[in-house]
N, C-alpha and C positions, 0 to 999 in steps of 0.2 A: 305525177309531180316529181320533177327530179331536182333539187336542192344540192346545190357545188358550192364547199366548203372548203377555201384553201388560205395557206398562210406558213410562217415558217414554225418552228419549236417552238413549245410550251406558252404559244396563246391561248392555248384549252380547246383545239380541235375536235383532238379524240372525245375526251371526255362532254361537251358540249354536243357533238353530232352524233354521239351515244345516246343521249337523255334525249335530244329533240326527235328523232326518230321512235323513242320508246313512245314519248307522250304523244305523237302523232299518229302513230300506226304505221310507221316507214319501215321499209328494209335501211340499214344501215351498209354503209363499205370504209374501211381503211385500208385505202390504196398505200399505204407506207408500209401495213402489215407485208403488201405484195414482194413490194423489194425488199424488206429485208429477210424476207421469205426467200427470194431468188441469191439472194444473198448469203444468205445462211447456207444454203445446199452449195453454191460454188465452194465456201469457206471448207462445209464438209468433203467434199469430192477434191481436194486438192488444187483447184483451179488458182491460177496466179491474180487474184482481182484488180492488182494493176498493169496488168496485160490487157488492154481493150479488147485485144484481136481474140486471146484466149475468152474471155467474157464472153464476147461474140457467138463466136462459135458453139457454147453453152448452153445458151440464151433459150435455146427450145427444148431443152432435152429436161427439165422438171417437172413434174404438172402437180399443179399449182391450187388447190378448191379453196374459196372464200366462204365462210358462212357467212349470211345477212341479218341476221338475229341479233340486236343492238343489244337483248340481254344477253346474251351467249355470243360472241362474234367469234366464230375458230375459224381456225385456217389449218392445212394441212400441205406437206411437200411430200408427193410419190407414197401418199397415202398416213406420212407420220406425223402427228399432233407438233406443230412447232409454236405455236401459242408464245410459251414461257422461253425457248431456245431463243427465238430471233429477238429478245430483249436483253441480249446480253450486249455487254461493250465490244467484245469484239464484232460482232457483229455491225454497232454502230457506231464503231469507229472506218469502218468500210462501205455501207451501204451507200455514200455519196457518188464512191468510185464505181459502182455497178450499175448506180441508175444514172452516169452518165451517159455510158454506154449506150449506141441508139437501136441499136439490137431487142436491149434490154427492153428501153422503152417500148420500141414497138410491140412485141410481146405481150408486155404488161397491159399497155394502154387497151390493144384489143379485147382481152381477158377483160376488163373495165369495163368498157361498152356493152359487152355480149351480156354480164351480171346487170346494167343498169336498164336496162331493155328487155329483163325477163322480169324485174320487179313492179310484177302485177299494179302493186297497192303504193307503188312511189317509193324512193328511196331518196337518202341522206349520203352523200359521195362526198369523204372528204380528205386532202391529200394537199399537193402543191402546183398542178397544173391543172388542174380538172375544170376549171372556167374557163381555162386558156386555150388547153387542147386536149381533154379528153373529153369533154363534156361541154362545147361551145355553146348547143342550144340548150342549156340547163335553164328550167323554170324559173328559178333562184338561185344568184351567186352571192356569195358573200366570201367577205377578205376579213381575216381575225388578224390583227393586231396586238400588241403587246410592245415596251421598251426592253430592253435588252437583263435591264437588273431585271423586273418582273419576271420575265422568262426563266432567269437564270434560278430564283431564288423560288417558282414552284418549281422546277425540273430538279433542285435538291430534295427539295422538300420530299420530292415521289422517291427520288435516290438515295437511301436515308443517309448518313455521315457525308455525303457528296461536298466537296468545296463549291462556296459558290462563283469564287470568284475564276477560279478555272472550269466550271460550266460554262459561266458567262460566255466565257475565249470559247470554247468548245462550240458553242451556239452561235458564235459571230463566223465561226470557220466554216460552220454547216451553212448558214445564211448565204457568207460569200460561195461557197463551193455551187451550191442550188441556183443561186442568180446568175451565176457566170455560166451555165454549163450550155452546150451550142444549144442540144435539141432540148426543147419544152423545159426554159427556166422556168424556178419559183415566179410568179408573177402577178401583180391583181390585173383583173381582168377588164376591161372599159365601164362595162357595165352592171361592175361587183359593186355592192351596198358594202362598205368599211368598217369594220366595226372594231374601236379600239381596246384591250380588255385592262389595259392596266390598272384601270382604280376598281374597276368593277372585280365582283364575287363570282364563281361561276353559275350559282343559282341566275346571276342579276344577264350575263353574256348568256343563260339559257334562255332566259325570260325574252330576251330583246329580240333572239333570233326565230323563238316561238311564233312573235306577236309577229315579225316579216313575214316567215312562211302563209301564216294565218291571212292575211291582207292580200299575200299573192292568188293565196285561193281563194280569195272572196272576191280577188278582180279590180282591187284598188289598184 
């Protein structure tokens, strides 16, 4: 069972395809974790990240390990715990400009695949192309939603004294940057089930996409 969760910031991705894979028995993936993983290490190594060509040229030279454990999700770059590093603003103030890169992407995407295809017992993939094109024959797509203040106003919440109103912009620039970008934009997919979260809790957006899963697998 492979379940593609995609959508932009702070519709409760992560944290949503964290818990639904707990309570399932799934391996879990954040494919975001990845780039700003690959991300992170360009920032350390000097790399110019708005150089495509220098990105490029990068692009293969970090390895990269995802753990799949929704209660533990680590990730590691050339073997060092970056967990807590690639949550930094610098970081995500740049991650847009790396994972445009198609380099980049290709890389990543494959690393994606090779983890979604060893996951024995099914997993939870969730990210912003992954119904579109990392994961086209996914069992289950779904598209999270959210309006703009919504988004804005838990991505403070996580970020404690955060403005929200320059989140918001912050989250409108990452939206357009991700929709416009040539290879594998943000996108729902034809055949993604929509799920909007704005009024909803995120017990209420775990509950809705549980009861999906669950119907998928029973073949409704």
């Amino acid at each position: 069972m492979i379940v593609a969760i995609d959508g932009p910031s702070g519709t409760g991705k992560s944290s949503t395809s964290k818990a639904v894979a707990a309570q399932l028995g799934l391996s879990y993936l954040d494919t975001g974790a990845q780039y700003r993983a690959i991300t992170w290490w360009m920032v350390n190594n000097g790399i110019d990240v708005d150089d495509p060509a220098a990105v490029a040229a990068a692009a293969g030279k970090p390895e990269i390990v995802s753990g799949t454990d929704p209660h533990h999700p680590a990730i590691t770059v050339d073997g060092v715990d970056v967990a807590g590093p690639i949550r930094t603003q610098e970081v995500t103030s740049r991650v847009s400009a790396v994972s445009a890169v198609p380099e980049v992407r290709a890389r990543i995407t494959e690393l994606q695949r090779s983890i979604a295809a060893s996951a024995v017992t099914g997993i939870v993939v969730e990210g912003r192309d992954i119904g579109t094109t990392v994961l086209p024959d996914a069992d289950l797509k779904i598209f999270l939603t959210a309006s703009a203040e919504a988004r804005a106003a838990r991505r403070s919440g996580e970020l404690k004294g955060a403005d929200v109103n320059a989140t918001r912009e912050a989250l409108i620039k990452r939206d357009a940057a991700d929709s416009s970008r040539k290879t594998s934009p943000l996108a729902k997919a034809d055949d993604a089930v929509e799920v909007d979260t704005t009024e909803l809790t995120l017990a209420q957006v775990i509950e809705c996409v549980v009861t999906l899963v669950e119907e998928k697998r029973a073949g409704k």
